[in-house]
C-alpha positions in Angstrom: 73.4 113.1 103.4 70.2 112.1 105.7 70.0 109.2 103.3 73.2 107.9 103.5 73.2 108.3 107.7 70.3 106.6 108.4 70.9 103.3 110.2 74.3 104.1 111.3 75.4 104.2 115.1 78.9 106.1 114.2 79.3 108.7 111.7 82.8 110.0 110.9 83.9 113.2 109.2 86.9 113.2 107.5 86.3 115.9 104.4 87.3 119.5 104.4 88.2 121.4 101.2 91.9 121.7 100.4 93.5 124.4 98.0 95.6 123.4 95.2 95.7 127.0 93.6 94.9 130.9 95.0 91.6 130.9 96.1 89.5 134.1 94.4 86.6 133.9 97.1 87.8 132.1 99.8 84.4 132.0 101.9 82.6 130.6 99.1 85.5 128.6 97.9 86.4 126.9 101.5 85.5 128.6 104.4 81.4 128.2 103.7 81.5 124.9 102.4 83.9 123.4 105.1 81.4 125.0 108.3 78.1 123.8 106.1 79.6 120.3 105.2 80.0 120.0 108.7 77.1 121.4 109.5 75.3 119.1 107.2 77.1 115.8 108.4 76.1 116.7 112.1 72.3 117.5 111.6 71.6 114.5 109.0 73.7 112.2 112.2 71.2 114.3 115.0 68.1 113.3 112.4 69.0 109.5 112.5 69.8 109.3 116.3 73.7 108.5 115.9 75.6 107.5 119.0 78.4 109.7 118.6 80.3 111.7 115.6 84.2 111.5 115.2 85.0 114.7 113.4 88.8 115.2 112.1 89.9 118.8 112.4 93.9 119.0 112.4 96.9 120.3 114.2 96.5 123.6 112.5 93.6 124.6 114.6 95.9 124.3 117.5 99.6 125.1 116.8 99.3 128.9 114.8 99.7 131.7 116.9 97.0 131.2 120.0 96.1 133.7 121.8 96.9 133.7 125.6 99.0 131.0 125.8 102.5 131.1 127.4 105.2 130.6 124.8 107.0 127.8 126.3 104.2 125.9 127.3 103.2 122.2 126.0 100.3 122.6 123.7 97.2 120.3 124.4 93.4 120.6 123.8 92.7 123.8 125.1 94.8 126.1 122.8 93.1 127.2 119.6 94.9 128.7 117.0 94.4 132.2 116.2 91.6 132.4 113.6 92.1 135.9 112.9 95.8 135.9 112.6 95.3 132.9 109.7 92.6 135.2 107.9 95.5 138.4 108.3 98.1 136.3 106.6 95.4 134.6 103.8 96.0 131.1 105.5 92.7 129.8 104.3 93.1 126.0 105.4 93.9 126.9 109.1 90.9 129.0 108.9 88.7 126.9 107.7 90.1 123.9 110.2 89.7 126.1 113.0 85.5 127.4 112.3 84.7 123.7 111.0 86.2 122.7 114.5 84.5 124.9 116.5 80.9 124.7 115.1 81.1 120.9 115.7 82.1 121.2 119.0 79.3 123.7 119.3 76.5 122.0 117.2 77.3 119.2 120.2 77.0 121.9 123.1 73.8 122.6 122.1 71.8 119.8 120.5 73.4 117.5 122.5 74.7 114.9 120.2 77.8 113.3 121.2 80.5 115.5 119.1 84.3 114.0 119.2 87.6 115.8 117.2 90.6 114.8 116.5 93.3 116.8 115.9 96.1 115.1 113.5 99.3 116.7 112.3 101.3 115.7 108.9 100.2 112.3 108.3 102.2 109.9 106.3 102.2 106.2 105.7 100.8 104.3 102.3 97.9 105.6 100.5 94.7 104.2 98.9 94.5 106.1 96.5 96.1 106.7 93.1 97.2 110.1 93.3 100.1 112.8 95.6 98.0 114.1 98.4 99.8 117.3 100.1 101.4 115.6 102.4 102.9 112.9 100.9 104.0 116.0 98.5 105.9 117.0 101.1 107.9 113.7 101.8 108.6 113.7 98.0 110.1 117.4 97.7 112.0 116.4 100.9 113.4 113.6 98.9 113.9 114.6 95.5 115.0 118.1 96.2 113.6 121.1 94.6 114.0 125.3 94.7 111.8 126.5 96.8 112.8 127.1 100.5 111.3 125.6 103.4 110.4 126.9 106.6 112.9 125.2 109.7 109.7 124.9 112.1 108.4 121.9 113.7 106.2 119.5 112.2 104.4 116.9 114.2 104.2 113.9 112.2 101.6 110.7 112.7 100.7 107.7 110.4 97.2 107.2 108.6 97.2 103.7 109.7 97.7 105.3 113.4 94.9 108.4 112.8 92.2 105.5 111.8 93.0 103.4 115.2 92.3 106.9 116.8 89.4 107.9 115.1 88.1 104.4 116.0 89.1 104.4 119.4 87.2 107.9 119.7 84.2 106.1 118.7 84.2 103.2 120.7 85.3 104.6 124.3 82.7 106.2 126.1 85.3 108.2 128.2 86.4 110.0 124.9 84.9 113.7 125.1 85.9 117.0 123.0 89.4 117.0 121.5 92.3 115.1 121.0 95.5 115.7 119.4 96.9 113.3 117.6 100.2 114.0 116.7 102.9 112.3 118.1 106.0 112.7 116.2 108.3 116.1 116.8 110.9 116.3 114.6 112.7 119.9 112.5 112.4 120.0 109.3 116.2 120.6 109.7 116.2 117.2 111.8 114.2 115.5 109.2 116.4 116.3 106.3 119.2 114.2 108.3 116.9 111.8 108.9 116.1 111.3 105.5 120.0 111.5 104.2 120.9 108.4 106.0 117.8 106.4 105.8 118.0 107.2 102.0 121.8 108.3 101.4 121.0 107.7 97.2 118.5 110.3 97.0 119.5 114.2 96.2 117.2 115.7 99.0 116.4 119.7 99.5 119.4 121.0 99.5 121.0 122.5 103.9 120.8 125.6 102.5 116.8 125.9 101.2 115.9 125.4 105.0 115.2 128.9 106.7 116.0 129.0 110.4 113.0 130.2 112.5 112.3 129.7 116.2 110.3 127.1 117.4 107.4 127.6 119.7 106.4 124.5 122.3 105.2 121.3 120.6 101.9 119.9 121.1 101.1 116.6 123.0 99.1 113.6 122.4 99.0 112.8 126.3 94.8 112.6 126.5 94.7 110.3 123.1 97.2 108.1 124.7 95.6 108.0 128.4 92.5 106.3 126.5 94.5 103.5 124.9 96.3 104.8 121.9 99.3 103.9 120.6 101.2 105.2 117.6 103.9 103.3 115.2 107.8 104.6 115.3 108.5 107.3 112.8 111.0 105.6 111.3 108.4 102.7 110.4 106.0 105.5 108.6 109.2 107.1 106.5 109.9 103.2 105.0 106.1 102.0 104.2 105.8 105.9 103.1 108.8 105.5 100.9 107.8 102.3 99.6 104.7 102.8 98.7 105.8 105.9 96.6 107.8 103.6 95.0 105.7 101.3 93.7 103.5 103.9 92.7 106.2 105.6 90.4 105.7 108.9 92.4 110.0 108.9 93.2 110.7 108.5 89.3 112.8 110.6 87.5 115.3 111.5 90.6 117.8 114.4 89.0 116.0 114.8 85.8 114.7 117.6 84.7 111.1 117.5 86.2 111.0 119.7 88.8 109.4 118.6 92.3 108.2 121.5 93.9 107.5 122.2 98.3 103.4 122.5 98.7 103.0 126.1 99.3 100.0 125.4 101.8 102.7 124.3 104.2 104.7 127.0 104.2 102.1 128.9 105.4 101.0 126.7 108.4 
C-alpha cells in the first residue's frame, strides 16, 4: 500500500468488502478487514504526505435507525446510523460502512491528515466492468420480475458517473471538510416500479403485489454536496444508459424464461 501511495497528492478509497453469501465470522470476514483496509489506506497516505483522502462510505451509515434524531426530520451529515441496531439484526454491510466511516474521520481528527467521506446511496448508470454488481442486481430484478418480496421503503438513487464528479470535486475544493451525502434521487420502490412500467411497458417487472408496504422515515439531503458545486444527472437519464448498457452486456436476456432473477438479499436488509 505505502508503495503504491507514494508520489500521489490525492488518494481515494473506494473498497469495502461486500457479502454475496452468509457470513460465518463476520469480524474476520468484513467488519476487520473493512476498518484495517481503511486503516491501511490512511497511514500509507499520512506516510507519503497526501494532500487530502476522499473516502466513500454510503448512505447506510446514515439512513438505519439513528439514534436521537427526530423522525420527521431531513437527514444530513450529522446523523449516523445505529451501529448497534445493524449488528442486532446481522446487517453486516451497514456495520461495517458505519466503523470504516468513523475511524477515517477519526484517523483525520487525530493525525491530522485531511480525511473527506462521501456518502452515496444506490448507484446506477453503466458499468466497467464485465460482471452484475448488487446494485445493478437490483435494477435487473426490478425489471425482469422475480419471487422474492421487496421492501416498499425509500431508496435514494445517484449515478456513478455523478458519485466520480463528487469524489473529485471533494478532492479539489479546499472548502470540502467531513461528510457529504450524495444521494440525490427519492423515489419508492412502489414509485419506481411505475416508473419502470412505462419507461419499459415490454418488460414483466416484480409483480404490485411482491412490494410490502412499510413507512417511510425522512429522506436524506445532498444540500452541503451541492452548495460546493455539484450537480447530479436526472434519474430518468441514469434508468436508460443503466438499461442500455445491461443490454449490450446480455444481463436482460432471457425475459420470461425459466431462469430465475432473484432481489439481492443485502438490500432488504438496509
Amino acid at each position: 500500500m505505502a508503495a503504491a501511495v507514494v508520489g500521489c497528492q490525492g488518494v481515494f478509497h473506494v473498497a469495502t468488502p461486500v457479502p454475496s453469501e452468509d457470513l460465518t465470522d463476520p469480524e474476520l470476514q468484513m467488519l476487520g478487514p473493512a476498518v484495517t483496509g481503511t486503516t491501511n489506506v490512511l497511514k500509507a497516505a499520512s506516510s507519503a504526505n497526501v494532500q487530502r483522502v476522499v473516502v466513500v462510505s454510503s448512505m447506510v451509515a446514515v439512513e438505519i435507525s439513528p439514534k436521537d434524531w427526530p423522525e420527521g426530520k431531513v437527514r444530513d451529515e450529522r446523523c449516523w446510523s445505529d451501529r448497534e441496531f445493524c449488528r442486532s439484526i446481522e446487517s453486516w454491510y451497514p456495520v461495517a460502512k458505519i466503523i470504516s466511516e468513523e475511524a477515517a474521520l477519526a484517523y483525520g481528527q487525530q493525525t491530522g491528515l485531511d480525511v473527506v467521506t462521501i456518502n452515496p446511496g444506490l448507484v446506477f448508470g453503466p458499468m466497467l466492468q464485465p460482471t452484475v454488481n448488487t446494485t445493478i442486481q437490483f435494477l435487473i430484478y426490478f425489471l425482469k420480475g422475480g419471487p422474492d418480496p421487496v421492501k416498499n421503503k425509500l431508496w435514494h438513487i445517484v449515478d456513478v458517473r455523478d458519485v466520480a464528479d463528487a469524489m473529485l470535486l471533494l478532492y479539489e475544493v479546499p472548502e470540502a471538510t467531513g461528510r457529504h451525502i450524495c444521494a440525490p434521487h427519492v423515489i419508492s420502490a412502489r414509485d419506481l416500479l411505475d416508473l419502470l412500467k412505462s419507461m419499459y411497458p415490454d418488460y414483466p417487472c416484480i409483480a404490485n403485489e411482491s412490494i410490502l408496504d412499510r413507512d417511510h422515515p425522512a429522506p436524506m439531503t445532498s444540500d452541503k454536496l451541492k452548495k460546493i458545486g455539484w450537480s447530479c444527472r436526472p434519474l430518468e437519464e441514469t434508468i436508460v444508459d443503466t438499461v442500455e448498457c445491461c443490454l449490450r452486456a446480455g444481463f436482460l436476456d432471457h425475459v420470461g424464461g425459466e431462469t430465475s432473477c432473484r432481489f439481492p438479499p443485502l438490500l432488504n436488509q438496509i
